[in-house]
C-alpha positions as CSV (number, residue, x, y, z in Angstrom):
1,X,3.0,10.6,19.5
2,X,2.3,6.8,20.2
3,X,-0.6,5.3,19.1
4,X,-2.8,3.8,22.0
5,X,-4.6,1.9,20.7
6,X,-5.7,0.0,16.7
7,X,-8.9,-1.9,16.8
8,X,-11.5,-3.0,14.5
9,X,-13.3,0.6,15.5
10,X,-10.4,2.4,14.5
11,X,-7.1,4.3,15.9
12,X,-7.4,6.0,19.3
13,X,-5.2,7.7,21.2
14,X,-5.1,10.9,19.0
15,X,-7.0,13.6,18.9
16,X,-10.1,11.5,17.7
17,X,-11.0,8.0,16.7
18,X,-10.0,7.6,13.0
19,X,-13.1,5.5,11.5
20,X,-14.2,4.9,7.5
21,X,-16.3,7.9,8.3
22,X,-13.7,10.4,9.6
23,X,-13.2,13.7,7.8
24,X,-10.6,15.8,7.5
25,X,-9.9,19.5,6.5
26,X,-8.4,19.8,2.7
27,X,-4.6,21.2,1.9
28,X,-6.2,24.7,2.2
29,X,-8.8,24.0,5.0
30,X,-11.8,25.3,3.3
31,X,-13.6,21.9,3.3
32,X,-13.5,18.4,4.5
33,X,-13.1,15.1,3.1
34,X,-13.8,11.7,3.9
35,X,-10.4,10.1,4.5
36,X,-11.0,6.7,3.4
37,X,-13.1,7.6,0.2
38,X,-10.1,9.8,-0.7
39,X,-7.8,7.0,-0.6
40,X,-6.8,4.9,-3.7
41,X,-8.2,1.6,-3.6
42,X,-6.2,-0.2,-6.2
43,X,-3.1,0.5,-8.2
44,X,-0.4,-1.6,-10.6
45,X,2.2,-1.3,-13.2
46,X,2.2,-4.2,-15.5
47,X,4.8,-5.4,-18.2
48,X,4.0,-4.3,-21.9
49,X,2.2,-7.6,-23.1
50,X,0.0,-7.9,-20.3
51,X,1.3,-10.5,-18.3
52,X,3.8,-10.0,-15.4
53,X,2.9,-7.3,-12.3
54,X,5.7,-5.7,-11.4
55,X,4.4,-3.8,-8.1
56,X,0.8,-3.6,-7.3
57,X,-2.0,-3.2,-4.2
58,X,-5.1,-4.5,-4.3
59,X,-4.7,-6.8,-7.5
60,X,-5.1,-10.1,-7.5
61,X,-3.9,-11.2,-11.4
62,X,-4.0,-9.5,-14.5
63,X,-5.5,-10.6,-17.4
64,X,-4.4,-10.3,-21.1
65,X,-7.1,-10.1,-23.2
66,X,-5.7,-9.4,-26.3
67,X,-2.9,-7.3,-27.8
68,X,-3.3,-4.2,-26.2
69,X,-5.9,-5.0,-24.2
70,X,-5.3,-5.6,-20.3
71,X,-7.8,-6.7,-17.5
72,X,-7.2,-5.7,-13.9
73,X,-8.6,-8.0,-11.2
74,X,-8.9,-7.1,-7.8
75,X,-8.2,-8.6,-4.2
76,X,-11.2,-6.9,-2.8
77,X,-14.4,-5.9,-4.9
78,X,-16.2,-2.8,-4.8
79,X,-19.5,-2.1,-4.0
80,X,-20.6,-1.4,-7.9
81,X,-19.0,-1.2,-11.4
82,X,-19.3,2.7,-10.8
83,X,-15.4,2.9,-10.3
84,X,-12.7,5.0,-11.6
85,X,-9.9,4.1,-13.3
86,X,-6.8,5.9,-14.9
87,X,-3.8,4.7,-16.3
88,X,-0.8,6.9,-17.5
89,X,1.4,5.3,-20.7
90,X,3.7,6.4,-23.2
91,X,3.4,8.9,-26.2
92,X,2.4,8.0,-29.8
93,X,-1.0,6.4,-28.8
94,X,-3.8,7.8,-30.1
95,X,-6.7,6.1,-27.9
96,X,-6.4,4.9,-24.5
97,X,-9.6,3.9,-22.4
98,X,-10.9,1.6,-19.8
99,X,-13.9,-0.4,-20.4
100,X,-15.7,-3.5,-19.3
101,X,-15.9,-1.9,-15.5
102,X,-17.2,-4.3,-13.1
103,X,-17.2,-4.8,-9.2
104,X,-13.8,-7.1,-9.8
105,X,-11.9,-5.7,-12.7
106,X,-11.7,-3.1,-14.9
107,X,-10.0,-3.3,-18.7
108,X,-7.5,-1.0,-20.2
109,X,-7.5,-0.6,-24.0
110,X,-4.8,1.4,-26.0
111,X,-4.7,1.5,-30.1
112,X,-2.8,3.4,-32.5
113,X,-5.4,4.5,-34.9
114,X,-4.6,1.6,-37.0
115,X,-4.1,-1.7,-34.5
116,X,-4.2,-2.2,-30.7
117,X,-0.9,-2.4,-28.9
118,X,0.8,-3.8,-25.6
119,X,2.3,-1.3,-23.8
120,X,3.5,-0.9,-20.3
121,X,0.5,0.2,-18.1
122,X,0.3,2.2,-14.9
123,X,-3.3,2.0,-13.4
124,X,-5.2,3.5,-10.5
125,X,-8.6,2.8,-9.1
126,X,-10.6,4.4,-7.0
127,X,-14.2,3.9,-6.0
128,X,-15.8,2.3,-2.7
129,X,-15.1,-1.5,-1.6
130,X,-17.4,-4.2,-0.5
């Protein structure tokens, strides 16, 4: 099916107009979601030492902090610090979080129990933009 028409309002042409508030209906139907809060708003994979993006959306640089410490700054800032981020890595590390949250970066942290260390990092980030 072509698409009629892509606007600042949204895509028409389909069924509906697809806006930032359009819902719809879950894998198994039973409830609705909102399609753009459902959507991802930032993602990367970084090098080990925090300092080269190999593939990324919605990041802008990344920081290095420190051994095993990397911030993630964004294109496009949310609305509040109230984000989400996740990161997958490899075994043998005992502690991984995210801290220092803010509208325009969040900050990945991994240690070993007995020193912080650079690993390669694959984030995510969801949460509503500005």
């Amino acid at each position: 099916m072509a698409l009629s028409k892509i606007d600042a309002d949204g895509v028409t042409g389909l069924q509906e107009t697809l806006t930032a508030t359009t819902t719809v209906p879950s894998e198994g139907g039973a409830v609705t979601t909102n399609l753009v809060q459902g959507l991802v708003k930032a993602w990367n994979t970084t090098s080990s030492d925090g300092t080269t993006i190999y593939d990324s959306f919605n990041i802008s640089s990344l920081g290095d902090f420190s051994t095993g410490r990397q911030d993630h700054n964004v294109s496009n800032n949310f609305v509040s610090s109230n984000i989400v981020p996740t990161f997958t890595i490899g075994a043998n590390y005992e502690q991984q979080w995210t801290s220092a949250l803010a509208t325009s970066m969040w900050r990945t942290n991994n240690y070993t129990g007995s020193a912080y260390q650079d690993i390669q990092m694959r984030t995510v980030c969801s949460g509503d933009l500005a």
